[in-house]
C-alpha positions in Angstrom: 87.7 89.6 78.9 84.6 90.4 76.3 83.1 87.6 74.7 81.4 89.0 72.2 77.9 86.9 71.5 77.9 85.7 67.7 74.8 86.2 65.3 74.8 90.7 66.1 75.1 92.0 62.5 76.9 95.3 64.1 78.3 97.9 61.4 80.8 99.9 63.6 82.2 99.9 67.2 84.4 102.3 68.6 86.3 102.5 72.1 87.6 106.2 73.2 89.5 106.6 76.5 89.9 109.6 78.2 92.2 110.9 81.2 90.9 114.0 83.2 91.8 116.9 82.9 94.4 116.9 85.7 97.9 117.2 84.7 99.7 113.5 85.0 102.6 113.8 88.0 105.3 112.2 89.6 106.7 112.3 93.4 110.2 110.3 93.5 113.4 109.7 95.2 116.4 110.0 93.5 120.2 108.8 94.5 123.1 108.4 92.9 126.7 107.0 93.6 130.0 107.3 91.9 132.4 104.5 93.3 135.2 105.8 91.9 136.4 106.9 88.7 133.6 108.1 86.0 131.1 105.3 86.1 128.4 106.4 88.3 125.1 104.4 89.2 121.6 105.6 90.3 118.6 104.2 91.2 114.5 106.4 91.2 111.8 105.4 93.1 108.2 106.6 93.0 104.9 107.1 92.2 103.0 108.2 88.7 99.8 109.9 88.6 97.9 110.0 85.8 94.4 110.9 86.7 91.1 108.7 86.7 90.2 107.7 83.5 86.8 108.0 81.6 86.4 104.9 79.3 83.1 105.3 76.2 82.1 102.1 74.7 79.6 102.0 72.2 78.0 100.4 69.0 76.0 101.5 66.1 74.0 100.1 63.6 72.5 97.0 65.3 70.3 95.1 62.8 69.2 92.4 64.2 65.9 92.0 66.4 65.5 94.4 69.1 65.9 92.1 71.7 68.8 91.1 70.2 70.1 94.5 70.2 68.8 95.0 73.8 71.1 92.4 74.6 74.3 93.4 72.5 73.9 97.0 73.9 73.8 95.7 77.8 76.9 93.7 76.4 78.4 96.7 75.7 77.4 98.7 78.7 78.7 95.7 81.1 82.1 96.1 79.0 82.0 99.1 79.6 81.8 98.9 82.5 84.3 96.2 83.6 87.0 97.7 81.5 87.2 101.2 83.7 87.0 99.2 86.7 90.5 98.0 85.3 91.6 100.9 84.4 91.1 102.8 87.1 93.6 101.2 89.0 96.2 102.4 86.6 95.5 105.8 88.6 98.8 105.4 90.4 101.2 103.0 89.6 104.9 102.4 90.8 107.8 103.3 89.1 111.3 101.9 90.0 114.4 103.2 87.1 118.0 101.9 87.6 120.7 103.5 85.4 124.7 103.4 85.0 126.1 106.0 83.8 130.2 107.0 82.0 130.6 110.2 80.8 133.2 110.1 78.1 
């Protein structure tokens, strides 16, 4: 988790991420049962793509000393960093739905 240092008089921050440009999917099984009557139950299992994502990090208006902002901005970059490391293993993630179902 970022722990910011204290003492950076920072005017703005922003954080932007991006998914490429690949279309998100999904590859599944699906089954369903009726055990009689109208109530029916199902159950889906798979697999959600949602493409590698692209994570922008950045900080403006630094005024402290330069070393200071030297330091903030590799702050920032190892943030940066770290945080589309964690993100990119939300590439492909499980999925598992359950559902009853009684038409009426």
């Amino acid at each position: 988790m970022f722990q910011p240092r204290t003492g950076f008089p920072l005017s703005a921050a922003a954080l932007v991420v991006a998914l490429s440009g690949l279309p998100a999917g999904y590859a599944g099984a699906t089954t369903g049962v009726g055990p009689g009557g109208k109530w029916r139950f199902n159950a889906d299992v798979g697999a959600a793509f949602q493409g590698k994502p692209k994570v922008r990090l950045v900080h403006t208006g630094c005024t402290a000393v330069p070393v200071a902002c030297a330091m903030l901005a590799r702050d920032v970059a190892d943030e940066q960093n770290a945080l589309a490391d964690d993100l990119d293993a939300l590439r492909v993630y499980p999925v598992l739905r359950v559902g009853v179902s009684y038409p009426f």
